[in-house]
DSSP file (Angstrom, degrees, kcal/mol; ACC not computed):
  #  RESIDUE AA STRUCTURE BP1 BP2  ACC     N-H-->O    O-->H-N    N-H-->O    O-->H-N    TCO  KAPPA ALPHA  PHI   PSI    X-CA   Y-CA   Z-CA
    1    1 A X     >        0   0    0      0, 0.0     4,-1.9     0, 0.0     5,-0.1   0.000 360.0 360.0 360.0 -45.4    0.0    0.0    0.0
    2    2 A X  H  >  +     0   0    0      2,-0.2     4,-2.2     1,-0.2     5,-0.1   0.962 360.0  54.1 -63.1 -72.4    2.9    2.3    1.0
    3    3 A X  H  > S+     0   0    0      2,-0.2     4,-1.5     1,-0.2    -1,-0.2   0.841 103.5  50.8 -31.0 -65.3    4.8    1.5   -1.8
    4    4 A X  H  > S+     0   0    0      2,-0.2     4,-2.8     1,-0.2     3,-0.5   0.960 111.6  55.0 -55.2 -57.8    2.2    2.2   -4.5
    5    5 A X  H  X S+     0   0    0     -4,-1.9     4,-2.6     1,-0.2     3,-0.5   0.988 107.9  47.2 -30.2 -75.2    1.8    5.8   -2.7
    6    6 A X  H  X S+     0   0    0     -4,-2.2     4,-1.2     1,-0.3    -1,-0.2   0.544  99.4  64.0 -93.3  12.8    5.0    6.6   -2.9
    7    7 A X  H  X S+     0   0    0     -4,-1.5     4,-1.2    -3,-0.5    -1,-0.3   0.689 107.2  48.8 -53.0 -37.8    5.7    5.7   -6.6
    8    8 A X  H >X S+     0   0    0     -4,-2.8     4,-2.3    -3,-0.5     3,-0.7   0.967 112.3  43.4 -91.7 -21.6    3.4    8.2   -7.5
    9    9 A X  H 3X S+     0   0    0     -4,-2.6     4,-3.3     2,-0.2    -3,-0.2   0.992 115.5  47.2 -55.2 -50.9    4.8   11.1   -5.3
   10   10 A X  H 3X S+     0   0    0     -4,-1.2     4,-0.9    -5,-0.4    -1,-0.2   0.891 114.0  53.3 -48.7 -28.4    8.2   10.1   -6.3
   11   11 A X  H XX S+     0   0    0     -4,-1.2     3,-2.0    -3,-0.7     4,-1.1   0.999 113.9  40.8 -51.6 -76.6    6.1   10.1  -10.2
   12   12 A X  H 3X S+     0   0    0     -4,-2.3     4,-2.2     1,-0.2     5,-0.2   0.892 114.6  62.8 -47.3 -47.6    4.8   13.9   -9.5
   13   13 A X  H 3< S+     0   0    0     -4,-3.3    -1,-0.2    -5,-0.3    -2,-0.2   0.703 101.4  41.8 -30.6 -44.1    8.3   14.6   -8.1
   14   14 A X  H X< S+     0   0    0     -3,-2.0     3,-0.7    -4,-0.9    -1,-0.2   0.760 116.4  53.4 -93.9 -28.7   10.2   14.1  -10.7
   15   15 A X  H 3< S+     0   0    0     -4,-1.1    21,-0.4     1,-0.2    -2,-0.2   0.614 110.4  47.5 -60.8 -14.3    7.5   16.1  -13.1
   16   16 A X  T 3< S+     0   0    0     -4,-2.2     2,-0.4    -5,-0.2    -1,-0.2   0.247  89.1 115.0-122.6  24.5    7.5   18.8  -11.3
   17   17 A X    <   -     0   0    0     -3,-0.7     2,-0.3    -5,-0.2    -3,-0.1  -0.606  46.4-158.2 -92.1 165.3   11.3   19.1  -10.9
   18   18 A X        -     0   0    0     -2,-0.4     2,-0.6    17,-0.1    19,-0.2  -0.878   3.4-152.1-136.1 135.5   13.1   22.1  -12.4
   19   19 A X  B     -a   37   0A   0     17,-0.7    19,-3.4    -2,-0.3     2,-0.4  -0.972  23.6-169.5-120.3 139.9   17.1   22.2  -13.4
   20   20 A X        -     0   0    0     -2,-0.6     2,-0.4    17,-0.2    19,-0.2  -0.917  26.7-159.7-120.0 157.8   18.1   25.3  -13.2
   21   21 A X        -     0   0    0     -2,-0.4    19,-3.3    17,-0.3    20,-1.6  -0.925  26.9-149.8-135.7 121.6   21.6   27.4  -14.4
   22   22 A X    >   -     0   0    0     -2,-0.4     3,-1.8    18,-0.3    20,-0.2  -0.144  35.3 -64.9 -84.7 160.3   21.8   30.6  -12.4
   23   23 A X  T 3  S+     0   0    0      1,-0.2    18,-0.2    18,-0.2    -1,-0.2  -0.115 127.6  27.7 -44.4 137.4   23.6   34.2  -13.9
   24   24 A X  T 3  S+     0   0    0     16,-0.3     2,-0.3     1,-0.2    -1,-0.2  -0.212  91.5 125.2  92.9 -34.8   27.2   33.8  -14.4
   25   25 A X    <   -     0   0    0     -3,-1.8    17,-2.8    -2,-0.2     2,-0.8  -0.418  44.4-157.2 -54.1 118.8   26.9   29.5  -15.1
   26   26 A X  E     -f   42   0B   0     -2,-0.3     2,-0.8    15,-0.2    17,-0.2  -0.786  13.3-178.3 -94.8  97.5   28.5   28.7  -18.3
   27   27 A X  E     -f   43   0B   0     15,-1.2    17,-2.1    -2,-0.8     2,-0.6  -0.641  12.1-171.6-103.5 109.6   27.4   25.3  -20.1
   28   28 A X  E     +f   44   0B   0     -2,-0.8    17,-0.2    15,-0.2     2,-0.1  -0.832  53.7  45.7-117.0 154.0   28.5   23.6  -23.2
   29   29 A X  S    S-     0   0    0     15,-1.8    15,-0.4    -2,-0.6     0, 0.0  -0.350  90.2 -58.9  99.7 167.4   26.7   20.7  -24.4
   30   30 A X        -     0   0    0     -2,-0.1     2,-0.3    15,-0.1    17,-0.2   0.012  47.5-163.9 -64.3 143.5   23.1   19.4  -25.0
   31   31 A X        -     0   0    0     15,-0.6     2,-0.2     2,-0.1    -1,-0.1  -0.757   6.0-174.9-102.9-169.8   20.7   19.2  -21.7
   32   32 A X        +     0   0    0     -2,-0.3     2,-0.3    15,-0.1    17,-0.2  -0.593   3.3 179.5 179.8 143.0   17.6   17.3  -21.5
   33   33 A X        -     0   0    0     15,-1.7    18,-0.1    -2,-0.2    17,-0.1  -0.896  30.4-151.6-162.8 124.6   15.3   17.3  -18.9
   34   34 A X  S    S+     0   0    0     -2,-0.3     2,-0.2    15,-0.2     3,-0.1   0.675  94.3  43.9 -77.9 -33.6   12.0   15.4  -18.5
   35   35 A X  S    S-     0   0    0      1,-0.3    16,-0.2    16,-0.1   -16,-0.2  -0.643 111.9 -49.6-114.0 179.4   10.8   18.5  -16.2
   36   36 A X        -     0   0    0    -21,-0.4   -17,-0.7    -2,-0.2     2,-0.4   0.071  46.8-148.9 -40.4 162.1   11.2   22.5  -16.7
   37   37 A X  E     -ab  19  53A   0     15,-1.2    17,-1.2   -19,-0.2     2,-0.2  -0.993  11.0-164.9-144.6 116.2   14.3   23.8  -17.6
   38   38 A X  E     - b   0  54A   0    -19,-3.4     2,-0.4    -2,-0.4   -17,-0.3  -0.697   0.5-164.8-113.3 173.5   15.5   27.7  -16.4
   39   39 A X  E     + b   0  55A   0     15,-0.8    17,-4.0    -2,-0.2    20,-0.3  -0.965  35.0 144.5-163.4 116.0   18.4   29.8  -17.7
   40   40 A X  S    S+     0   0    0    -19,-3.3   -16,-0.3    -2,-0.4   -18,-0.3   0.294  77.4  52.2-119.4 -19.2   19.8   32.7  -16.1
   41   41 A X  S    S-     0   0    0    -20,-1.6    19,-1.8   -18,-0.2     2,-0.4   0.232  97.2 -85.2 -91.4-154.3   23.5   31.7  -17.4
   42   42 A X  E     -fg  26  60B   0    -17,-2.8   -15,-1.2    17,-0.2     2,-0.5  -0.868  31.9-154.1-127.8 169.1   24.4   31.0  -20.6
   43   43 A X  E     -fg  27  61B   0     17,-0.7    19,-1.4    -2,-0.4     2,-0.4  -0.984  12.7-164.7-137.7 132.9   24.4   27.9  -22.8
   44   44 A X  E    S+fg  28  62B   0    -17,-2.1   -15,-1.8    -2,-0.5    19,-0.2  -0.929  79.1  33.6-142.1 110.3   26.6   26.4  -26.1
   45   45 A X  S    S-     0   0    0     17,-2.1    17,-0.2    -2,-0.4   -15,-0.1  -0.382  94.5 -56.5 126.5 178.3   24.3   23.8  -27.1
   46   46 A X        -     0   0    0     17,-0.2   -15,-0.6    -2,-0.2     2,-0.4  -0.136  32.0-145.1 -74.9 175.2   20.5   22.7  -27.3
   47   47 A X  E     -i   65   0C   0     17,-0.6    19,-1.7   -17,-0.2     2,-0.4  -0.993  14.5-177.3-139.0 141.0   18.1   22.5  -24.9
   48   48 A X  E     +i   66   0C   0     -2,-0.4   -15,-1.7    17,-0.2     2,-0.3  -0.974   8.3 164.5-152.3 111.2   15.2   19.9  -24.7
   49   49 A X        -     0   0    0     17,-2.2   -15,-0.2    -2,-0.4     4,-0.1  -0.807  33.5-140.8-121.0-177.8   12.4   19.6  -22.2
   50   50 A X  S    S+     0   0    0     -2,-0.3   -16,-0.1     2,-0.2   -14,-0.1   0.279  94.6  17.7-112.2   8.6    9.0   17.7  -22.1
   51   51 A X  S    S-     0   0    0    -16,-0.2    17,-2.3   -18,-0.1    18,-0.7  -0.119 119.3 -18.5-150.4-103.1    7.5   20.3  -20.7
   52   52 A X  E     - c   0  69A   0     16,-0.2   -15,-1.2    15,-0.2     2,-0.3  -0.889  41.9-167.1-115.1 136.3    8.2   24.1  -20.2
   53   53 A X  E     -bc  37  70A   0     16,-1.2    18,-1.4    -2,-0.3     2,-0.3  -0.901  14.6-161.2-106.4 141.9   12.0   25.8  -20.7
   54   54 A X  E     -bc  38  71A   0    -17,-1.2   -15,-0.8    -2,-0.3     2,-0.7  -0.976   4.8-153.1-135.5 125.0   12.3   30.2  -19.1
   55   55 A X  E     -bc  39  72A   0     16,-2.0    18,-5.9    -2,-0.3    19,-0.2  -0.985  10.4-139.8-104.1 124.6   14.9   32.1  -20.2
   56   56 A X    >   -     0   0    0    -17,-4.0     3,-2.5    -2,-0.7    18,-0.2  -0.132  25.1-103.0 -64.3 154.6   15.8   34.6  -18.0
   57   57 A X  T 3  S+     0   0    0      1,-0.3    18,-0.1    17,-0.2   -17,-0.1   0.834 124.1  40.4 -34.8 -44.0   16.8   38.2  -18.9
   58   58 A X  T 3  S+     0   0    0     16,-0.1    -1,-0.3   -19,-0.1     2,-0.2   0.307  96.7 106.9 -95.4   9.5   20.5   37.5  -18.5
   59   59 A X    <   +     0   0    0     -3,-2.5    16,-3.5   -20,-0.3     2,-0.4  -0.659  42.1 177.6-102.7 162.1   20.3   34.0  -20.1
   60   60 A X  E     -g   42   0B   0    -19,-1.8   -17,-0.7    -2,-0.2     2,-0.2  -0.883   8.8-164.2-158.0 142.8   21.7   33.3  -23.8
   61   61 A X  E     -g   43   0B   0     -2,-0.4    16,-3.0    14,-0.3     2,-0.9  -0.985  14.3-164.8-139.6 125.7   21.7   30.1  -25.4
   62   62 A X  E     +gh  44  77B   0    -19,-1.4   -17,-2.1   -17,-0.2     2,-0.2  -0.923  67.1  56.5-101.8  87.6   23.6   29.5  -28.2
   63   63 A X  S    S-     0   0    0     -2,-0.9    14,-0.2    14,-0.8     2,-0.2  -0.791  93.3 -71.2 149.3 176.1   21.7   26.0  -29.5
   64   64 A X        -     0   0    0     -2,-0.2   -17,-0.6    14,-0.1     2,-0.3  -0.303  41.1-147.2 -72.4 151.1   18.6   25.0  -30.4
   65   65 A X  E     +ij  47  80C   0     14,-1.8    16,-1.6   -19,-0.2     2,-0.3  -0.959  15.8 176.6-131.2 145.3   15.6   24.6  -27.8
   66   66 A X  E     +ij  48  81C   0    -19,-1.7   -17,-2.2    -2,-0.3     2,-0.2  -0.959  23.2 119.7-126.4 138.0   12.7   22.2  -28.1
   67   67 A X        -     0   0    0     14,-1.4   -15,-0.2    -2,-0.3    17,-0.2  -0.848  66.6 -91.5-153.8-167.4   10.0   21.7  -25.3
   68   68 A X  S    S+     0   0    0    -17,-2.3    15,-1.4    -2,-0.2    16,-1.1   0.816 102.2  10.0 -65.9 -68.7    6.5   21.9  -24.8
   69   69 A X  E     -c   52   0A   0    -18,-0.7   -16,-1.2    15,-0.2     2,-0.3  -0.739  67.1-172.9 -20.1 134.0    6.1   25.3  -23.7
   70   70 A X  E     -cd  53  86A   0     15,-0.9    17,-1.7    -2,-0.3     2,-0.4  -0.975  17.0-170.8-152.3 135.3    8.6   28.5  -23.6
   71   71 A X  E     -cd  54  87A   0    -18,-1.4   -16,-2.0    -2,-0.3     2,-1.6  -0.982  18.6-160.7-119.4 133.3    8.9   32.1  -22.4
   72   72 A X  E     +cd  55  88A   0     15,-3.1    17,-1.9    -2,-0.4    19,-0.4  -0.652  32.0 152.4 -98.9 100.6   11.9   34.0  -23.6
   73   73 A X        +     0   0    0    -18,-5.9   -17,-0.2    -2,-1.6    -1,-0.1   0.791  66.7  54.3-105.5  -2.4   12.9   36.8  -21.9
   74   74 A X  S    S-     0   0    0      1,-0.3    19,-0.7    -3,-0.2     2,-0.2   0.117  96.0 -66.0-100.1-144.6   16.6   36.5  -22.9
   75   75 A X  E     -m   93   0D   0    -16,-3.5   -14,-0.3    17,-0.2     2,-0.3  -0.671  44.2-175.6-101.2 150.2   18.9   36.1  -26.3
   76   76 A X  E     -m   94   0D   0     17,-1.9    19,-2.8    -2,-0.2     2,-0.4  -0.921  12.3-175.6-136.0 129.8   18.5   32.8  -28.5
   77   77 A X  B     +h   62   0B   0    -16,-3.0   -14,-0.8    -2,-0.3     2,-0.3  -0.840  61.5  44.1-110.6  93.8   20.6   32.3  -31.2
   78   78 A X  S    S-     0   0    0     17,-0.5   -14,-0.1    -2,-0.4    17,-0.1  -0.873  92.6 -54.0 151.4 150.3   19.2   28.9  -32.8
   79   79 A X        -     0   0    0     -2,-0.3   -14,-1.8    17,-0.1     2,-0.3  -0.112  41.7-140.4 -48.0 154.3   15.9   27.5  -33.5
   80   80 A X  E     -jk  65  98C   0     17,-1.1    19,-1.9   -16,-0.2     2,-0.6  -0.963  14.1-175.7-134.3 143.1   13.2   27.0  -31.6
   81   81 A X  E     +jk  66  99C   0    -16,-1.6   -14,-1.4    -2,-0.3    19,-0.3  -0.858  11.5 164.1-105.2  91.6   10.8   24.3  -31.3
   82   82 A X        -     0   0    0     17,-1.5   -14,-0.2    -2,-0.6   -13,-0.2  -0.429  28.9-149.7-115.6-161.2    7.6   24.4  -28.9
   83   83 A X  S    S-     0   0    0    -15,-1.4   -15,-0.2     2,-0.2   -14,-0.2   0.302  83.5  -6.8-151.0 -22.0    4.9   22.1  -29.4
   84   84 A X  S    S+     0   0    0    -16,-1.1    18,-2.5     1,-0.4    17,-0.3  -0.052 121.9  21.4-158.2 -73.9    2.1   24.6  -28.1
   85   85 A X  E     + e   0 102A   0    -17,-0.4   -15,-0.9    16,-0.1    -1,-0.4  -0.743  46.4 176.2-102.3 153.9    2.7   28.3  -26.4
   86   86 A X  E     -de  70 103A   0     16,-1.7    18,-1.1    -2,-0.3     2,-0.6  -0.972  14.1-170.5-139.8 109.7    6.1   30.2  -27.0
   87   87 A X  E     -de  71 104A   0    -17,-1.7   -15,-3.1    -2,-0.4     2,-0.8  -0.941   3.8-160.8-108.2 129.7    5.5   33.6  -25.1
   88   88 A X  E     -de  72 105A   0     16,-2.3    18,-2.3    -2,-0.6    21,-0.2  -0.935  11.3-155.6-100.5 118.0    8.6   36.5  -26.0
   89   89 A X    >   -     0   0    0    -17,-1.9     3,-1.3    -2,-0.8    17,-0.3  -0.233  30.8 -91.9 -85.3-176.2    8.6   39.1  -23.6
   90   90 A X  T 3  S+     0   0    0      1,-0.3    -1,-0.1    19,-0.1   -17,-0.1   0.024 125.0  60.7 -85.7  32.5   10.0   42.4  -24.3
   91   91 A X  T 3  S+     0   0    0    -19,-0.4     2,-0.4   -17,-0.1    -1,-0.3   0.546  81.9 119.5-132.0  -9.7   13.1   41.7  -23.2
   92   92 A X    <   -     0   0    0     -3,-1.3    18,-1.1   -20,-0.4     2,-0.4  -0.788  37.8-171.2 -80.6  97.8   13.6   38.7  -26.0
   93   93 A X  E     +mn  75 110D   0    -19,-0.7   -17,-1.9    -2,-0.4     2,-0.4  -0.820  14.7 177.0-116.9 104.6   16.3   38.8  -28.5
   94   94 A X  E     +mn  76 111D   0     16,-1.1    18,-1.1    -2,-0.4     2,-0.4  -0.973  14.6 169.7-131.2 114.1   15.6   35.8  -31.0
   95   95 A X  E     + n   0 112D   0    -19,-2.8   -17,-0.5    -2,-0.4     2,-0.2  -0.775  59.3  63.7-122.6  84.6   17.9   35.3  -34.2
   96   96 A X  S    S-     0   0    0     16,-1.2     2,-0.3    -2,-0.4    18,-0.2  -0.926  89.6 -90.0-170.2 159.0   16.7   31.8  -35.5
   97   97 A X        -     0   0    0     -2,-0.2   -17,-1.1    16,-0.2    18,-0.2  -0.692  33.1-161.1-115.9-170.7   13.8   30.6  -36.7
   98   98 A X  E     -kl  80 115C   0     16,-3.5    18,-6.3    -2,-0.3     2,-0.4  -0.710   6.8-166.5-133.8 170.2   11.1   29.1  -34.5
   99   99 A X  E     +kl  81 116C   0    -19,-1.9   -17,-1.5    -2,-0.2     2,-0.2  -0.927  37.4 139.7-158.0 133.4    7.8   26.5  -35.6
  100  100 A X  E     - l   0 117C   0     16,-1.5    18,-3.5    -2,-0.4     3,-0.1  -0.944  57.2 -98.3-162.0-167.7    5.2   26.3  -32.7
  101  101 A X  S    S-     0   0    0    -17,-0.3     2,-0.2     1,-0.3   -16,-0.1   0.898  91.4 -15.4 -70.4 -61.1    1.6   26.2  -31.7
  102  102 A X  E    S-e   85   0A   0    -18,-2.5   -16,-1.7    15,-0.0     2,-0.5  -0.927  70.4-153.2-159.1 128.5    0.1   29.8  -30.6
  103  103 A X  E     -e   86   0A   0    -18,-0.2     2,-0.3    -2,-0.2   -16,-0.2  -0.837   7.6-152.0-108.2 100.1    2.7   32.6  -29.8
  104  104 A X  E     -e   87   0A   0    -18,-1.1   -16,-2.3    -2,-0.5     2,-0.3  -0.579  12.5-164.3 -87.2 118.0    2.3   35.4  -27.6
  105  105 A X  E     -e   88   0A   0     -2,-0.3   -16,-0.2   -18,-0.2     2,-0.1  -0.931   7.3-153.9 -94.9 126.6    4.5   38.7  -28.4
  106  106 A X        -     0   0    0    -18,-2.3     2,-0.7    -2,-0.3     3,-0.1  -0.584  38.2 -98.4 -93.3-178.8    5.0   41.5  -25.9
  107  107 A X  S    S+     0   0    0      1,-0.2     3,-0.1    -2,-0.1   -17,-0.1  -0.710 114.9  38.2 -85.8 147.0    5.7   44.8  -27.5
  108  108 A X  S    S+     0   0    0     -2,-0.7    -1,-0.2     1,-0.4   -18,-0.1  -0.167  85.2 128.1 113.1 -32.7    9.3   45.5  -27.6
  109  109 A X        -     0   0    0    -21,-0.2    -1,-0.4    -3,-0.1     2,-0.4  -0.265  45.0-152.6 -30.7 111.1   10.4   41.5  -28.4
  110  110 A X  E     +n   93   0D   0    -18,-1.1   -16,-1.1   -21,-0.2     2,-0.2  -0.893  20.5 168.0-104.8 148.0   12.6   41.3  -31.2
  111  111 A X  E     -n   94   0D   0     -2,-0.4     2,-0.2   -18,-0.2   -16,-0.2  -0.943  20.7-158.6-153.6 152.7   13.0   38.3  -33.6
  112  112 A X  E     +n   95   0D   0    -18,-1.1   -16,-1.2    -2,-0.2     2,-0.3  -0.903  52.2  35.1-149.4 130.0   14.5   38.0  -36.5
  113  113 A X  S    S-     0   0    0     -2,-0.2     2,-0.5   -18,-0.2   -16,-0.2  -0.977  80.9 -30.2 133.3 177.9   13.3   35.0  -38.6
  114  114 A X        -     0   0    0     -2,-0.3   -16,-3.5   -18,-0.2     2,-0.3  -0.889  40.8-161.1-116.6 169.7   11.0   32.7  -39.9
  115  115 A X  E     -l   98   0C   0     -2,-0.5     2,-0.5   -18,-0.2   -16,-0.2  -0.829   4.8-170.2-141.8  94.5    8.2   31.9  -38.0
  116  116 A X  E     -l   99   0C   0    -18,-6.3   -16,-1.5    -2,-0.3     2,-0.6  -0.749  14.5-164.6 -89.8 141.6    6.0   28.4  -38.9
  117  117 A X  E     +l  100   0C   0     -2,-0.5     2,-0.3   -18,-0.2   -16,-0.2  -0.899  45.5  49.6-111.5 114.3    2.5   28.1  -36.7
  118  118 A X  S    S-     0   0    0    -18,-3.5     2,-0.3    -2,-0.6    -2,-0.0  -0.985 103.0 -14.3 161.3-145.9    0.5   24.9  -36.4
  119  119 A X  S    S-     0   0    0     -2,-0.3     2,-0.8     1,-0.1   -36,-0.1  -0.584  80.0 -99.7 -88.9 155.8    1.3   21.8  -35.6
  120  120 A X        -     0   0    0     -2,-0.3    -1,-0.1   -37,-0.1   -19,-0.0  -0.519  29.3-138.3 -91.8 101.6    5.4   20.7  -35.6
  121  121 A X        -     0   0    0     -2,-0.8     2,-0.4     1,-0.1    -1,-0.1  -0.122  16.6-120.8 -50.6 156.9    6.7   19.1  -38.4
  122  122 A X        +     0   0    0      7,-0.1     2,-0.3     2,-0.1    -1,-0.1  -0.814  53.0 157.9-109.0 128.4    9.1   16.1  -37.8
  123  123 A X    >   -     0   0    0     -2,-0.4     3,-0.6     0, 0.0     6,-0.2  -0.705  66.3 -48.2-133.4-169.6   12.8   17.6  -40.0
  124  124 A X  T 3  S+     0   0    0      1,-0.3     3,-0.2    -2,-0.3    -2,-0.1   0.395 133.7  65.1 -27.1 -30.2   16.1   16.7  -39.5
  125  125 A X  T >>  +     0   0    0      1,-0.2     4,-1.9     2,-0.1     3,-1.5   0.004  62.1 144.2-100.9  33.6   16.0   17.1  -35.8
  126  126 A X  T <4  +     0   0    0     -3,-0.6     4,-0.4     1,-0.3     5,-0.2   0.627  69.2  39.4 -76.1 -23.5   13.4   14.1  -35.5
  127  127 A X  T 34 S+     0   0    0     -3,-0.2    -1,-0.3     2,-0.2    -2,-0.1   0.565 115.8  46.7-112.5  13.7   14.9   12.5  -31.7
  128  128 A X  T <> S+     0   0    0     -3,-1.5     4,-2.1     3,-0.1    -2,-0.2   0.668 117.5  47.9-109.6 -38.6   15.6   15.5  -30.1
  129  129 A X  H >X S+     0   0    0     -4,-1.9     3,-1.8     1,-0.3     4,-1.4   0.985 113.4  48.8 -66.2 -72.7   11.4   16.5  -31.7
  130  130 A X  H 34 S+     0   0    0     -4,-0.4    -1,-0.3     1,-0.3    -3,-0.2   0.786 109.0  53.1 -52.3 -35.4   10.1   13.1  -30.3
  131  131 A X  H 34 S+     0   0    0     -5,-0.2    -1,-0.3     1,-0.2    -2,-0.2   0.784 115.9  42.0 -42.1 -38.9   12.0   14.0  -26.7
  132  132 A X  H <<        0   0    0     -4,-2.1    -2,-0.2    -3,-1.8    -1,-0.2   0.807 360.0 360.0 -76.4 -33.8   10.2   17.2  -26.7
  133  133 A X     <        0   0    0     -4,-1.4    -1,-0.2    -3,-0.1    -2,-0.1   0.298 360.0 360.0 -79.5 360.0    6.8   15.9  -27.9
């Protein structure tokens, strides 16, 4: 009985965990993450969640992102993939282009790109898009 309980807390646990790299952290390579994924640092590589990725004002990633969800309030240089909402705040510096669901722009967001809306075609990046999905 006990057991079964606390497989699914350990279950919810692990969804609802968050990795974060704080201002000043410096990362090269890929992540991937089953739960959210934050950026205050910087990043050389992708990023891949199953659920929601936030870049912070001070964060820059240098890679690709795929997840589920996104807000950008920092720089991306790379695609992005999301799979349903992509919000850019006004603070969001995007030079790549991005294919998502529904996208939210604040005023003052810059992007500079192409921009696909619907559902996410499977290209070239097909196991990092089935990780995300």
């Amino acid at each position: 009985m006990f057991n079964k309980k606390d497989t699914t807390q350990d279950k919810l646990a692990i969804q609802k965990a968050m990795t974060m790299f704080g201002q000043g952290t410096q990362i090269e390579g890929n992540a991937n993450s089953d739960g959210d994924i934050r950026v205050d640092g910087e990043v050389k590589g992708s990023l891949t969640s199953k659920s929601k990725i936030v870049l912070g004002v001070t964060g820059i990633v240098n890679g690709d992102i795929y997840c589920q969800n996104a807000t950008i309030e920092g720089k991306v240089n790379g695609n992005i993939y999301v799979s349903e909402l992509l919000i850019l705040t006004k603070s969001a510096l995007v030079t790549g282009d991005i294919q998502l669901k529904k996208l939210v722009v604040e005023e003052g967001a810059r992007f500079s790109g192409k921009c696909s809306m619907g559902n996410l075609k499977v290209n070239r990046n097909e196991e990092n898009l089935a990780k995300a999905l």
